[in-house]
C-alpha positions in Angstrom: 10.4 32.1 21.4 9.7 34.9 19.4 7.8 33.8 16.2 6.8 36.3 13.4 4.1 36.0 10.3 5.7 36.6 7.5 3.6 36.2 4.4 1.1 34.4 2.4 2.5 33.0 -1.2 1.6 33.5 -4.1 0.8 30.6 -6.8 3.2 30.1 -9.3 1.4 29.7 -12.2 4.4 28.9 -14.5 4.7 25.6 -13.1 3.2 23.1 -14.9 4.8 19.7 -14.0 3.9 16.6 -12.0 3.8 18.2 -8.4 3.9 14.1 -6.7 6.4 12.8 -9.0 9.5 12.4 -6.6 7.0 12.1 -3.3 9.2 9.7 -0.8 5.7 8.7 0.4 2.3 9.4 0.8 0.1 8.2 3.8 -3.1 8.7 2.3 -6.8 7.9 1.2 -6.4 9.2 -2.2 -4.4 7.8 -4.6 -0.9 9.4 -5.8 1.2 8.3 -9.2 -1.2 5.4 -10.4 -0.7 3.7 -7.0 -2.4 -0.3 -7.3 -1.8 -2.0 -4.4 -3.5 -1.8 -1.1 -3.8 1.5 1.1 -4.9 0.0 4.1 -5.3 -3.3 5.9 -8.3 -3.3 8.3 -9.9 -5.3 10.9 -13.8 -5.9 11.3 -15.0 -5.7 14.5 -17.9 -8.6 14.1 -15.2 -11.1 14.3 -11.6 -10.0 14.1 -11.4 -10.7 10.3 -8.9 -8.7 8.7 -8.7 -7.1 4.8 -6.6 -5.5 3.0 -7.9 -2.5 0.9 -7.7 -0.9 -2.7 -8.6 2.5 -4.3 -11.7 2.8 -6.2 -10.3 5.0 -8.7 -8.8 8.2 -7.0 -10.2 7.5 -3.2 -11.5 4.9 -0.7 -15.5 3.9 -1.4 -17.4 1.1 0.0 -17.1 0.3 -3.6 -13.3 -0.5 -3.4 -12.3 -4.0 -3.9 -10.7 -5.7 -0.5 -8.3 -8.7 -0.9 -6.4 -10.7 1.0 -3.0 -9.7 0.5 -1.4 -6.1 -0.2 -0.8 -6.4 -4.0 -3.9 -8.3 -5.2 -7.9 -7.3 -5.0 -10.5 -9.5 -4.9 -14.3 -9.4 -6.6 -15.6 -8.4 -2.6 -16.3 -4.7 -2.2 -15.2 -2.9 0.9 -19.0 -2.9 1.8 -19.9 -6.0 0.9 -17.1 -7.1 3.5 -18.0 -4.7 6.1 -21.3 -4.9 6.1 -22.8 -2.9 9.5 -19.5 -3.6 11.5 -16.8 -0.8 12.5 -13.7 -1.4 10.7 -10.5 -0.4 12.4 -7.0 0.7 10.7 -3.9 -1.8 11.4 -1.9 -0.8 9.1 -1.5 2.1 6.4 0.7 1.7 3.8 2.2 4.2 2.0 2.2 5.0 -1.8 5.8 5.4 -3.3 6.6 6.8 -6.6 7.7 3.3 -8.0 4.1 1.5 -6.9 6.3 -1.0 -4.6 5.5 -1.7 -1.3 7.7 -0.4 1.5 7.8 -2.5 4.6 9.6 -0.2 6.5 6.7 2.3 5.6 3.8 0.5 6.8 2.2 2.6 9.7 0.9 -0.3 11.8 -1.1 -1.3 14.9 -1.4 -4.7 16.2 -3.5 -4.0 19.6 -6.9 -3.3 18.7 -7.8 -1.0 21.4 -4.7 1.8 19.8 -5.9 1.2 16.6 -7.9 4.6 14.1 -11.0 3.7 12.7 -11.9 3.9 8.9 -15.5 2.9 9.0 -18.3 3.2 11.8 -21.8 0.9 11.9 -20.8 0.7 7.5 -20.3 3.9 7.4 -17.1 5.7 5.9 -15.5 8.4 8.3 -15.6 11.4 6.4 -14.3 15.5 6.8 -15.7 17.9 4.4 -17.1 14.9 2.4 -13.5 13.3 1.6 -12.6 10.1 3.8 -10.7 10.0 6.9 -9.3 8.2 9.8 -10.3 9.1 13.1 -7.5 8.7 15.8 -10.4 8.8 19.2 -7.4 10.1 21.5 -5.3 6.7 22.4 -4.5 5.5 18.7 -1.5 5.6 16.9 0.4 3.3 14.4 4.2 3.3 14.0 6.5 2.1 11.3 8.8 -0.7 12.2 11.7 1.1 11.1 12.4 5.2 11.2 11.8 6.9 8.0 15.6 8.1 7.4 14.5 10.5 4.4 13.6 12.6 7.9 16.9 12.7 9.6 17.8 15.6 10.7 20.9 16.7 8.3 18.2 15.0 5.7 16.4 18.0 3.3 13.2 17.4 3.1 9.2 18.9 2.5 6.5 17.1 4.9 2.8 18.2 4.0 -0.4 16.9 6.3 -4.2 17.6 6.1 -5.8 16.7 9.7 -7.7 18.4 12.4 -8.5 18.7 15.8 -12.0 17.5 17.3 -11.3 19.0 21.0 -10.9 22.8 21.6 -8.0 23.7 23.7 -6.3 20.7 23.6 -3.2 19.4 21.8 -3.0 16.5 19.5 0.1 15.0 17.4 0.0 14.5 13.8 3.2 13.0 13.8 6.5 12.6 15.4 9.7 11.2 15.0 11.1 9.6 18.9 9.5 6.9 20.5 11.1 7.8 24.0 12.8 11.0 24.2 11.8 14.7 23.6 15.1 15.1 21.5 12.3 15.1 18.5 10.8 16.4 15.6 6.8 16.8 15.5 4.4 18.7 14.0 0.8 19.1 16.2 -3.0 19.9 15.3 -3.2 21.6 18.2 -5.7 24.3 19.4 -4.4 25.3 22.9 -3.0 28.3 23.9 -2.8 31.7 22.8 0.6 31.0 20.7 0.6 28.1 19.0 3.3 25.9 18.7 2.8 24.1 15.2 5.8 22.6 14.8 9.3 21.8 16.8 12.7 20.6 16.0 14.6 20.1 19.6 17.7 19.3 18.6 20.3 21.2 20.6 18.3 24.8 20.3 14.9 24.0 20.4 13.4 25.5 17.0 9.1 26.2 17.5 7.2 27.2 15.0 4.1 28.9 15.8 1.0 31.0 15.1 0.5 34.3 16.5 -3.1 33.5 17.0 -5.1 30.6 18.4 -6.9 28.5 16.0 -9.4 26.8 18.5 -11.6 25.5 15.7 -12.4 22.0 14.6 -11.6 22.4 10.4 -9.0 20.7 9.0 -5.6 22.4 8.3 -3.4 22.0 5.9 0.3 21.9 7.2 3.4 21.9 5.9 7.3 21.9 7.1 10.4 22.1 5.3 13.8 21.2 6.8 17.0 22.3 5.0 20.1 22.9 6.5 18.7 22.4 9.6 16.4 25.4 9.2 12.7 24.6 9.6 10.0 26.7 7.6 6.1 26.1 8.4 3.0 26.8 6.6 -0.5 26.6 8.2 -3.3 26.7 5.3 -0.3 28.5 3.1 0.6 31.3 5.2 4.2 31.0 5.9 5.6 31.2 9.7 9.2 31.2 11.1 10.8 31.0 14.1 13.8 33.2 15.8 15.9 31.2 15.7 15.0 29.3 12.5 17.9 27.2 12.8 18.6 24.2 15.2 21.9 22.7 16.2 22.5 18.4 16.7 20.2 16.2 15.6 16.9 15.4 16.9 16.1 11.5 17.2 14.8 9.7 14.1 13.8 6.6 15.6 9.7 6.0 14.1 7.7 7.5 12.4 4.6 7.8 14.6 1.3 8.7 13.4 -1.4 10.2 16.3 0.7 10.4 18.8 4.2 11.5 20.6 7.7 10.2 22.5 6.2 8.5 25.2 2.8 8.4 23.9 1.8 11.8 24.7 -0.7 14.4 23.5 -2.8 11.6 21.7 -4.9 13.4 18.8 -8.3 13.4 18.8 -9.5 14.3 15.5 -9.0 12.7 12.0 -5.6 12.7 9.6 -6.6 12.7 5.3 -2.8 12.3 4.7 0.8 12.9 5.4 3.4 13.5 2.3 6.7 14.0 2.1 9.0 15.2 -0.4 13.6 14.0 -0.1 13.7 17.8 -1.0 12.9 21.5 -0.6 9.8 22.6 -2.5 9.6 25.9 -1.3 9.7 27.0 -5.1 6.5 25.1 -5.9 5.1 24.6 -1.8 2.2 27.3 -3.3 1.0 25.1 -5.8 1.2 21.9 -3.7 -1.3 23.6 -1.5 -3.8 24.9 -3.9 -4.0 21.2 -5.3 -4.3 20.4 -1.7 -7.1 22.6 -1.1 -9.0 22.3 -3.9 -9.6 18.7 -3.1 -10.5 19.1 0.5 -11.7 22.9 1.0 -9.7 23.3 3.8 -9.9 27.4 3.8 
């Protein structure tokens, strides 16, 4: 499909409110709307021993405290636990505005050989000095339950801050089908000469993509807004569209599946720093959400 560049936005200025205040969640190592309870459960590869994790003020440190249940912290740091071992990601919970758990938005992984890793020989994973999970190409964590803030008649803002570690390939940030290709995903891809970031198949397939090939390793910071059933994507705030811009049924909202797609295809190799989503449209403040973005991670 024919795919056009239309414009890069300019920062609204004028806006000076809270930009995360009505997030529906945040899948992330930095901490949004004073969250306290754990981020992340992991498991330590010496001996199968499992820990929930907190923030150590804004972000993951091997100075956070670990505990053994979601809500409480113990004295033991993250390092102190981990010692030299690999830690791997089970589950990753995601902040809400109302700092209560979600159980149907825990990301989770119970075989050990799909799950990301957080921390290698006691060492944090890091991109551009910020932590970061590494999915190694056969990872991927699901929630129990579909996220239904991402149905497909359902408005809503999706913003994500991975990258890619393989050139030409293809790798998922997220998707929404466990089985079918009636889905909505958005990639980190690098193959191909036009790049399809984004797709809503629903019906008439709606693609989103570049008009150039971004075969490099940085992160990127994407973002996707469904409303009315007409998608919008940015890559590192330059907006994109697609002709047409508009899909018709409804694509299947049956997960929401993290490094992977339906079927368990096109695995990501690479690391994700977070996945956010808005129940709304914020294409009247999308500018400033990405310069607050990028000034924490330097994406571009």
């Amino acid at each position: 499909m024919a795919n056009k560049f239309l414009r890069k936005r300019i920062l609204n200025l004028e806006f000076t409110g809270d930009l995360y205040a009505d997030l529906e969640f945040a899948y992330s190592l930095r901490k949004y709307n004073g969250w306290t309870n754990a981020v992340l459960k992991l498991r330590r590869s010496s001996d199968a021993a499992v820990k929930f994790v907190f923030f150590d003020g804004d972000t993951i440190t091997l100075n956070s405290f670990v505990g053994d249940t979601n809500t409480t912290p113990s004295a033991t740091t993250l390092g102190t636990w981990i010692g030299a071992s690999t830690a791997n990601v089970s589950e990753w919970i995601a902040q809400t505005p109302d700092n209560i758990i979600n159980n149907n938005y825990i990301a989770l992984q119970t075989n050990v050989s799909f799950m990301p890793e957080l921390i290698s020989s006691g060492s944090l994973i890091t991109i551009n000095s910020k932590v970061a999970i590494k999915f190694d190409g056969n990872d991927v964590l699901d929630t129990p339950n579909p996220i239904t803030a991402l149905d497909a008649d359902q408005t809503h803002t999706i913003v994500t801050v991975a990258q890619n570690d393989v050139s030409n390939n293809t790798g998922t940030i997220f998707n929404t089908a466990k089985a079918t290709s009636n889905r909505y995903i958005v990639f980190s891809r690098r193959s191909g000469g036009n790049l399809v970031i984004t797709r809503a198949e629903a019906g008439t397939v709606v693609d989103i993509a570049t008009d150039i090939q971004y075969d490099v390793a940085n992160q990127k910071l994407q973002s996707n807004i469904i409303d009315n059933k007409k998608l919008t994507a940015y890559q590192d705030s330059v907006e994109f569209i697609a002709s047409p811009d508009t899909f018709t049924g409804s694509y299947t909202n049956d997960v929401f599946r993290i490094g992977s797609q339906f079927n368990f295809l096109t695995y990501l190799n690479g690391t994700i720093q977070e996945i956010i989503g808005y129940p709304s449209n914020k294409t009247s403040i999308i500018s400033n959400i990405h310069n607050e973005i990028n000034l924490y991670y330097n994406i571009y």
